[in-house]
Structures are given as structure tokens and as C-alpha cells.
C-alpha positions as CSV (number, residue, x, y, z in Angstrom):
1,X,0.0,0.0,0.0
2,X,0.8,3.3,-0.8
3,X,0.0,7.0,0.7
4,X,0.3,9.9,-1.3
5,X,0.3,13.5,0.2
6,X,0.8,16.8,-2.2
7,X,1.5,20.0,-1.2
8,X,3.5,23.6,-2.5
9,X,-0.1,24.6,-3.9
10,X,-1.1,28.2,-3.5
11,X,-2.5,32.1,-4.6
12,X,-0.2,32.9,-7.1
13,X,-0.4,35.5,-9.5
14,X,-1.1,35.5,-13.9
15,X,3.0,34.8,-14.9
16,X,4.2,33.0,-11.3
17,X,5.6,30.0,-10.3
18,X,5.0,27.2,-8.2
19,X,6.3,23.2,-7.4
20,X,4.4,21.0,-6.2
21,X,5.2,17.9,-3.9
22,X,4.1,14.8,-3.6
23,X,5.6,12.5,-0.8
24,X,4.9,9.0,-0.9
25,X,4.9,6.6,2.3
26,X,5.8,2.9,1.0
27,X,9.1,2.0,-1.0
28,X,7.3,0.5,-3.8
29,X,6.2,4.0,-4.9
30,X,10.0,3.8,-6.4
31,X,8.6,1.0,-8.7
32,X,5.8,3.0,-10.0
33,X,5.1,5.0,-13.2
34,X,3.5,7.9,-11.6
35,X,1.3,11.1,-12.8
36,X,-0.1,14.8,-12.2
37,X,-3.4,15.4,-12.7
38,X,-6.0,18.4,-12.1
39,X,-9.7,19.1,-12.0
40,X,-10.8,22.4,-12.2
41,X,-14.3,23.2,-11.0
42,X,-17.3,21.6,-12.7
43,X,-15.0,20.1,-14.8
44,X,-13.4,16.3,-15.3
45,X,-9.9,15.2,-13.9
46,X,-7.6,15.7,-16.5
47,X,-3.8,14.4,-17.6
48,X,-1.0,17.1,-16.4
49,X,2.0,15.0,-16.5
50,X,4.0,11.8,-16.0
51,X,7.2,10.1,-15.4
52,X,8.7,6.5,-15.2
53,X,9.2,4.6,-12.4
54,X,13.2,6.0,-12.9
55,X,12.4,9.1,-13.9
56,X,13.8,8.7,-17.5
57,X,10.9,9.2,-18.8
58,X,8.2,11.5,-19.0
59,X,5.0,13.2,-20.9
60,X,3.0,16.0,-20.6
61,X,-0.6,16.8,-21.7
62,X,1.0,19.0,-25.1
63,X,-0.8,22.6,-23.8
64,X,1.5,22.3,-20.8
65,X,4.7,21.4,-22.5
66,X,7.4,23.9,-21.5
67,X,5.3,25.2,-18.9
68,X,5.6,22.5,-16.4
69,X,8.8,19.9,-15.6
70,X,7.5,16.6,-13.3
71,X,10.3,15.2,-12.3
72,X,11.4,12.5,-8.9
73,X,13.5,11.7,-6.4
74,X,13.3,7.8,-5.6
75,X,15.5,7.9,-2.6
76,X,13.6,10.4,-1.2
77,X,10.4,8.9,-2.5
78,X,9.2,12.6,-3.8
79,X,7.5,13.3,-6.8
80,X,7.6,17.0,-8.3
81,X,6.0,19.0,-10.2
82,X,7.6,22.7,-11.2
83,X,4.9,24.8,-13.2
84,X,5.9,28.0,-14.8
85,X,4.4,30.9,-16.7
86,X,1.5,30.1,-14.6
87,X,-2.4,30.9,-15.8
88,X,-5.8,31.7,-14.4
89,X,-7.1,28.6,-16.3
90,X,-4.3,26.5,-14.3
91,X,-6.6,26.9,-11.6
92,X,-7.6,23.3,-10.4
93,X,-7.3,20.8,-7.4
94,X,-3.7,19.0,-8.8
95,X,-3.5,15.5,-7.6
96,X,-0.5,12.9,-7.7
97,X,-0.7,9.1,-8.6
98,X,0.8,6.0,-9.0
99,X,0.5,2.3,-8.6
100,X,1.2,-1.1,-10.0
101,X,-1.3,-1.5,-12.8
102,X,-0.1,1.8,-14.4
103,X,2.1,1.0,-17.8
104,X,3.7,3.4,-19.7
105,X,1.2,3.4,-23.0
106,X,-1.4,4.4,-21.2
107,X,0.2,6.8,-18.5
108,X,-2.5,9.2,-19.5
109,X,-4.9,6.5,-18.6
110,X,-6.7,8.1,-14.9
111,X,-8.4,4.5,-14.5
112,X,-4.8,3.1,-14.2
113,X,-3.6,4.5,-11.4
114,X,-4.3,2.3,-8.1
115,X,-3.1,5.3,-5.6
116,X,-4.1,8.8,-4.9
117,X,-3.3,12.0,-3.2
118,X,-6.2,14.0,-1.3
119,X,-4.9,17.1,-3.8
120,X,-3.6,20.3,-3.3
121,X,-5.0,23.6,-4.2
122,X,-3.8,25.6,-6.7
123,X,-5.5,29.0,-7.9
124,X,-4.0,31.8,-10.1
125,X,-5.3,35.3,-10.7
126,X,-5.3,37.6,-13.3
């Protein structure tokens, strides 16, 4: 089993900056293909990012590419995610995940992942 807990989320103005932490409890997170996700209000979860259990790896939803860098620290058993050049329409809950059933083809796959963060919030302003 596996605990997730994000946090670095925020108030942050149009054009700011912010990284975001997940900690993991459990040394098998290390093992795990593991993802960003957000979900803005009345909308669905969606895809942010993800990276490979050794962090060589990753992909990003393509309207965030260049934007955001996920990276991880498996001796630490943190998972990051950097965001840049931030926007009002970034504003979501983000949420971390991982788990065993996750594979790399479908790493954009939200049914995939076994494990979840209670989510951090982020919110820019204009």
C-alpha cells in the first residue's frame, strides 16, 4: 500500500511560479510510473504529466509542455512537479498518482492508477 500526500499549492499570481510535492509513504512507490493530474471546477480530472518509475521518462498533456517539468527523487520517494508561466485557467485541485497497474502506454490512462493524493490547491489570478 501506498500514501500519497501533495503540497506547495497556493494564490499565485497570472506569470508566477509554483512546485508542487508529492511525498509517498511505502518503497514500492519507487517502482511505480507515476502522474499529475488536475480538475478544475465543474470540470473532469484531467492528464497534467507523468514520469517513469526511474524518472527517465516522461510526458506531458501537449498545452502544458514547456510550462511545467515533473520530475522525482526515488531515494527520497518525492515526486515534483515545477509549473511556470502560470495561468488563471491553471486553476484546479492538482492530484498525484501512481501504482502497479499503471504501464507506460497508457500513462494518461486516470483508471490506471491504483493510488491517490487527497490534492492540493492551486489557484492563479489575473
Amino acid at each position: 500500500q501506498v500514501q500519497l500526500v501533495e503540497s506547495g499549492g497556493g494564490l499565485v499570481q497570472a506569470g508566477g511560479s509554483l512546485r508542487l510535492s508529492c511525498a509517498a509513504s511505502g518503497r514500492s512507490f519507487r517502482n511505480y510510473p507515476s502522474g499529475w493530474f488536475r480538475q478544475a471546477p465543474g470540470k473532469e480530472r484531467e492528464f497534467v504529466a507523468a514520469i517513469s518509475w526511474s524518472g527517465s521518462a516522461t510526458d506531458y498533456t501537449d498545452s502544458l509542455k514547456g510550462r511545467f517539468t515533473i520530475s522525482r527523487d526515488n531515494a527520497r520517494n518525492i515526486m515534483s512537479l515545477q509549473m511556470n508561466s502560470l495561468k488563471p485557467e491553471d486553476t484546479a485541485i492538482y492530484y498525484c498518482a501512481a501504482g502497479p497497474s499503471v504501464r507506460w502506454a497508457a500513462v494518461r490512462d486516470i483508471s490506471k492508477y491504483d493510488y491517490w493524493g487527497q490534492g492540493t490547491q492551486v489557484t492563479v489570478s489575473s
